[in-house]
C-alpha positions in Angstrom: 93.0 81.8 172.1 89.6 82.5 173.0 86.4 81.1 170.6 85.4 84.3 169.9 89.4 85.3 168.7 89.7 82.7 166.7 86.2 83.9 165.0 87.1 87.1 164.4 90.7 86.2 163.2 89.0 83.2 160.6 86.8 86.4 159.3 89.7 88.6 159.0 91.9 86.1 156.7 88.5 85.3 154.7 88.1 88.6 153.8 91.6 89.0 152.9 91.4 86.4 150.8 87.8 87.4 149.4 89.8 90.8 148.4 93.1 89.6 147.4 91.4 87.0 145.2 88.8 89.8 143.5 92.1 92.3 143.1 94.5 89.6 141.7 94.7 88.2 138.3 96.9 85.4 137.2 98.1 84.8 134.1 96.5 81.2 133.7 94.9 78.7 135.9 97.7 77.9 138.4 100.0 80.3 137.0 102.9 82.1 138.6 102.7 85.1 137.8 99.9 87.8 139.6 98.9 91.0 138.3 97.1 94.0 140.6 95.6 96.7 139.2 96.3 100.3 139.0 94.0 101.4 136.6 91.6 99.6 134.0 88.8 101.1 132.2 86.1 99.5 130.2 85.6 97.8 126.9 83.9 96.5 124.6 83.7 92.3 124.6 86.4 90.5 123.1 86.1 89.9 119.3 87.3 87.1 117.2 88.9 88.4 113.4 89.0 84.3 113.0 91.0 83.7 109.7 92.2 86.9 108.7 94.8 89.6 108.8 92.3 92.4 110.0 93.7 93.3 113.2 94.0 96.4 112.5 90.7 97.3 112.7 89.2 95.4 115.1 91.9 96.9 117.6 91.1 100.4 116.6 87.8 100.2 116.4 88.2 98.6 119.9 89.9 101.8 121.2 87.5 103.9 119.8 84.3 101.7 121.4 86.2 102.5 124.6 86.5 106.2 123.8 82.3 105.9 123.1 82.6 105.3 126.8 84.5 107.3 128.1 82.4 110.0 126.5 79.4 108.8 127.6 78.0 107.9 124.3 77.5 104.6 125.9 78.3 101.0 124.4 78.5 100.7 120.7 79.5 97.8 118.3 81.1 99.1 115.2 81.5 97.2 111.8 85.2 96.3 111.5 83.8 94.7 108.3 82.5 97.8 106.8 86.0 99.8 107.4 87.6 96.8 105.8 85.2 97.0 102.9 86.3 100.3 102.1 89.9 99.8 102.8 89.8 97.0 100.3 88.7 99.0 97.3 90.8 102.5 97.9 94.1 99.6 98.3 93.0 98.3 95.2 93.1 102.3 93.8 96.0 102.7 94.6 97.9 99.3 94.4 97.0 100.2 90.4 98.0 103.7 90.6 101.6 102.2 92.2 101.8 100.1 88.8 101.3 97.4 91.3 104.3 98.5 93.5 102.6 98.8 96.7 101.9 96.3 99.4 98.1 94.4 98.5 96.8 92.1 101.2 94.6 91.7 104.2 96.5 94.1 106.7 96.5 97.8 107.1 97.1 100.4 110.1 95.5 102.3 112.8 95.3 105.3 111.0 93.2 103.6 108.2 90.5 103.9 110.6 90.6 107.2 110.6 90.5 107.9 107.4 87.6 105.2 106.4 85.1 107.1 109.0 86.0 110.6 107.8 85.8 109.9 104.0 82.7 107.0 104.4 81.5 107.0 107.5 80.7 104.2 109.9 78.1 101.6 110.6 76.8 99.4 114.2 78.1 95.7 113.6 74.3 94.7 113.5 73.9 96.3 110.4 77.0 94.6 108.7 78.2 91.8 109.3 80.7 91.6 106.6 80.2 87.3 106.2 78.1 86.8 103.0 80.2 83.4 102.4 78.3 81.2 104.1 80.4 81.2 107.3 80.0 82.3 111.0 83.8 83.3 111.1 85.2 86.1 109.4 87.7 84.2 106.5 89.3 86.1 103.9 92.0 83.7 102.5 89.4 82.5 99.1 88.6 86.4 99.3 92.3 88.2 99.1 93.6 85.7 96.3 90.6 86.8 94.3 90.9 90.3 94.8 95.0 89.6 94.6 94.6 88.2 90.8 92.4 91.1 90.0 94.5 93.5 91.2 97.4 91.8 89.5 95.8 91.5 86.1 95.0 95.1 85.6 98.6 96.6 86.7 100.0 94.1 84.0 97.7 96.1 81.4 97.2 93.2 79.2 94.8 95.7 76.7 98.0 98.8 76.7 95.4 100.7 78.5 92.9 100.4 81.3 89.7 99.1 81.1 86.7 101.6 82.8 85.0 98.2 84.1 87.9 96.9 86.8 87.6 98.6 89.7 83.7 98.1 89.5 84.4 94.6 88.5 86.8 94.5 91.6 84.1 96.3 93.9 81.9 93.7 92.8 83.6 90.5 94.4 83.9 92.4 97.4 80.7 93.1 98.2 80.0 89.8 96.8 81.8 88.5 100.2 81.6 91.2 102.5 77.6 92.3 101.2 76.7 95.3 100.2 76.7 98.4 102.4 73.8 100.4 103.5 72.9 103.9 102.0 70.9 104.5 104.8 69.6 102.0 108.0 67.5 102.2 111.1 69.5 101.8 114.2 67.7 101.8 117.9 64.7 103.7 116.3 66.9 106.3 114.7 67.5 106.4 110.4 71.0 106.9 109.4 73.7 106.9 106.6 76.9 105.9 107.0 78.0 109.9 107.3 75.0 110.5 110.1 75.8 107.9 112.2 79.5 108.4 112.2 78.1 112.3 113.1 76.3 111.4 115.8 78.9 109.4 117.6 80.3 112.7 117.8 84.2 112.1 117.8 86.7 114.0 116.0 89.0 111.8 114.0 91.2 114.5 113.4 92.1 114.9 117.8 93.5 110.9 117.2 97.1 110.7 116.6 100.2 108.0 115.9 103.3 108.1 117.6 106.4 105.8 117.5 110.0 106.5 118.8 113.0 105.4 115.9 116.3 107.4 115.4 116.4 106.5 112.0 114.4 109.9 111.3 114.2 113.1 113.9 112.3 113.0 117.0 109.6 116.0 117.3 108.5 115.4 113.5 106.1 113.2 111.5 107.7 110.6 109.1 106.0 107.9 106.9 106.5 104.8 109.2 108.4 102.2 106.5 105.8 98.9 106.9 104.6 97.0 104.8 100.9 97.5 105.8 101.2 101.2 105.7 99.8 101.2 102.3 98.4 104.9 102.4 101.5 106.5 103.6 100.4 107.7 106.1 102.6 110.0 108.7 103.1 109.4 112.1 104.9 111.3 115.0 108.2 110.3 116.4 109.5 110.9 119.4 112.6 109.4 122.0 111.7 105.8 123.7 110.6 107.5 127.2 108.5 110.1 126.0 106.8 107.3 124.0 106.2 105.3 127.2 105.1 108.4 128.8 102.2 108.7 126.4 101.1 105.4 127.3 101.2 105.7 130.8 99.9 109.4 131.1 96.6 108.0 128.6 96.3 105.4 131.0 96.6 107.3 134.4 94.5 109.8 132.9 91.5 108.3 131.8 92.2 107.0 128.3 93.3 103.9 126.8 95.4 103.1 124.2 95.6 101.1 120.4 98.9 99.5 119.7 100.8 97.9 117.2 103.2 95.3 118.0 105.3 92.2 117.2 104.0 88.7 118.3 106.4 86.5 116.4 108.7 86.7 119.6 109.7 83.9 122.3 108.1 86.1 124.7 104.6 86.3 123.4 102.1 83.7 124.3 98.7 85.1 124.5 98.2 81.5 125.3 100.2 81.8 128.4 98.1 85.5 128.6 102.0 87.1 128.8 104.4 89.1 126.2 107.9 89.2 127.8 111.3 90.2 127.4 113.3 87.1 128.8 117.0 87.7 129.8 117.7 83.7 127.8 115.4 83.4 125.1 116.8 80.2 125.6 115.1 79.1 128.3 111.6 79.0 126.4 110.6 76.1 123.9 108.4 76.6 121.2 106.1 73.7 119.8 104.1 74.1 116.4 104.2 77.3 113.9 102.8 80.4 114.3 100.1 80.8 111.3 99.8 84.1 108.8 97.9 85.6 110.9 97.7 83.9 114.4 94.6 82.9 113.9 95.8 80.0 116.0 96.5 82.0 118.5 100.6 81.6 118.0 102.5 78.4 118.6 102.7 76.8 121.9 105.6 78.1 124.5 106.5 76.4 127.8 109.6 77.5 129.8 110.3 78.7 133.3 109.3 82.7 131.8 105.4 81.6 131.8 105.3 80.4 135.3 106.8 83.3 137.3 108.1 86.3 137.1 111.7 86.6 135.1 114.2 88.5 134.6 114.2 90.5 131.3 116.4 91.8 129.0 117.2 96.0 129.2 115.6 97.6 126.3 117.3 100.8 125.3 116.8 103.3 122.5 119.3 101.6 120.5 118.9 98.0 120.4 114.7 98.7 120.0 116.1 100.4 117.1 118.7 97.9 116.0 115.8 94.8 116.2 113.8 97.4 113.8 116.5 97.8 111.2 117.8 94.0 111.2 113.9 93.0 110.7 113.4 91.4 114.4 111.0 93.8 114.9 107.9 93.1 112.5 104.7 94.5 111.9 102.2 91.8 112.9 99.4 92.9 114.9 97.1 95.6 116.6 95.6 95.3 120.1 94.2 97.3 122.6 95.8 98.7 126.2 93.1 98.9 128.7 95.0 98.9 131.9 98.2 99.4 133.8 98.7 96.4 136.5 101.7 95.4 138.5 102.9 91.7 139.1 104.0 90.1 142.7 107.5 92.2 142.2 106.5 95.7 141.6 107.2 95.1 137.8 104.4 97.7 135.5 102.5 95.3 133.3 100.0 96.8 130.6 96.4 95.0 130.6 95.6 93.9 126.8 92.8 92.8 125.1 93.2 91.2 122.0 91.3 89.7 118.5 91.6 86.2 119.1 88.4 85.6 120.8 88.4 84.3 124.5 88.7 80.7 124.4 92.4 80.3 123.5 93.8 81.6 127.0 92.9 81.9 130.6 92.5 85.7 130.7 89.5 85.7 128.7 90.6 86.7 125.6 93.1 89.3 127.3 96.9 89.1 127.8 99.7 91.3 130.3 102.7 92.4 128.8 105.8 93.8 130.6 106.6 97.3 130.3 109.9 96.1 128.5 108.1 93.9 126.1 106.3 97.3 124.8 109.2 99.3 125.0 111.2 97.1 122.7 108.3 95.8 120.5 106.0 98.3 119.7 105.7 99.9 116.6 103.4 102.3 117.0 100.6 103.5 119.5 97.4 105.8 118.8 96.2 107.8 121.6 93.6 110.4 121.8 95.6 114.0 121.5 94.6 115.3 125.6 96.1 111.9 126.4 100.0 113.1 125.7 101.7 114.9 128.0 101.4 119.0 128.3 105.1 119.3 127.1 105.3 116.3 124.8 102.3 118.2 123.1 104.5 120.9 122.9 107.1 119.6 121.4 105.0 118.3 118.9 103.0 121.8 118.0 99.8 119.9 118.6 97.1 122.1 119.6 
């Protein structure tokens, strides 16, 4: 082979490998497993909720930084603190209202979100922080026992009636932690309240909807999802397992991304591993150390061959997603937030996530992949912008 051959030829293969490495992701350093895109869109950086159970909100309010974007209202940082703030006090309302019979606690849902902007507003990050504890993490443990033995004390109406004082009281250690929230603030040369700059970011909470896919209530109509962390009772749509999955993937093929609730307490999750799987033998995976209340650990340590190349997985079907839901396999433990569809070395879809748990507990920068059978079986709910679904799932659903 002539110099000049081999030349060209050496150029060739380094460009391939220039673009094969700058198109391929692995799922750690060394790891076995090699993603390609299809789509991605952009986001927001990578949070950290540290020691607490608000994943809720940073996921959503994730989603909607991304839909900011897409709109071309440019990049935004919104308070997940402030929508906790609020969600904290109307819980409290109605934990007391519920005689105490409702869930009280750190979590809450997607649609909470919605609700906290359109009844309060919202705020940029910059103008609350939410950490008036002396702490550059968000923690809540000291703060929800409080706030617990509050709540607690009034519902067993010591006094035969209640006091005028306890939800002020109550509003009081709250802020106490979280600070107190702005009436009105001056954000990049602009003055706002709460209402104005929700306004001006100029989407409409009512075109953002929850869907979910369980036969223990009909498809085609809302229901109020049974979790524990549903404390408003809010609705939500149901429909079969593929229309569900086409939602996700028409949002994503179409220019949107996607919010999602899931369970991480499985074999197959290891955002440490930067995968959530569906292995055919759970057996095959070993797990080392606990999974914490709320992950801030970023979940135990897994090994097994699963995490180091691409595996068979197990068939999810309507039924046995719905049999792991009724027999409590399927659990309500955390939001994040699809940004991409990518495939592995086998043609397999994967779904690009980016998760709370900031970006030094994994390789993929604070992201994971998870297998289209991993959210098929495990997701408990999605939120998706309403032109996102489907012409005739819309339909179906008499969404306008």
């Amino acid at each position: 082979m002539k110099s000049r051959e081999i030349i060209i030829l050496l150029a060739f293969f380094s460009i391939f490998k220039l673009s094969y490495s700058q198109d391929t992701i692995r799922n750690k350093k060394g790891g076995g497993y090699l993603f390609t895109k299809v789509v991605n869109y952009d986001a927001t950086p990578v949070q950290d909720q540290s020691n607490t159970g608000t994943c809720w909100t940073f996921s959503t309010l994730s989603f909607f930084e991304s839909e900011l974007l897409r709109t071309g209202k440019g990049t935004h940082n919104l308070s997940e603190m402030y929508i906790v703030r609020n969600a904290y006090i109307d819980k409290a309302e109605k934990y007391v209202r519920m005689h105490g019979k409702s869930n009280f606690g750190q979590g809450g849902s997607f649609w909470d979100i919605p609700y906290v902007i359109k009844n309060y507003g919202i705020v940029p990050e910059e103008v609350y922080g939410g950490k008036n504890y002396g702490s550059d993490k968000h923690n809540h443990s000291e703060l929800e026992a409080i706030l617990g033995a509050i709540a607690k004390t009034v519902t067993e109406n010591h006094q035969k009636t209640l006091t005028t004082s306890w939800k002020k009281a109550y509003t009081a250690v709250v802020d106490a932690y979280l600070g107190n929230i702005p009436s009105d603030f001056t954000y990049q040369g602009k003055k706002y309240t709460p209402t104005t700059y929700a306004s001006s970011l100029g989407l409409n909470m009512d075109d953002y909807i929850t869907i979910t896919s369980y036969t223990h209530h009909p498809f085609y109509q809302k229901f109020v999802l049974e979790v524990e962390d549903n404390w408003a009772s809010q609705s939500i749509y149901n429909v079969p397992l593929d229309e569900m999955m086409s939602v996700v993937n028409n949002a994503l093929n179409t220019g949107y991304t996607v919010a999602w609730a899931t369970d991480v307490s499985e074999k197959g999750f290891s955002f440490k591993n930067g995968l959530a799987i569906v292995p055919e033998d759970e057996n095959t995976v070993s797990k080392k150390g606990e999974d914490n209340k709320h992950f801030s650990n970023a979940g135990a340590d897994k090994t097994g061959t699963p995490f180091d190349a691409p595996c068979n997985e197990k068939q999810i079907t309507q039924q046995n997603r719905q049999e792991a839901f009724d027999n409590y396999q399927t659990t309500d433990d955390h939001g994040m937030h699809i940004t991409g569809i990518y495939k592995d070395q086998t043609g397999k879809i994967f779904y690009r996530v980016k998760n709370s748990w900031g970006t030094k507990n994994n390789d993929c920068d604070g992201y994971l992949f998870a297998s289209e059978n991993f959210v098929k079986y495990k997701t408990m709910d999605i939120m998706v912008h309403k032109e996102a679904l489907p012409k005739d799932i819309k339909k179906k659903l008499g969404i306008n």
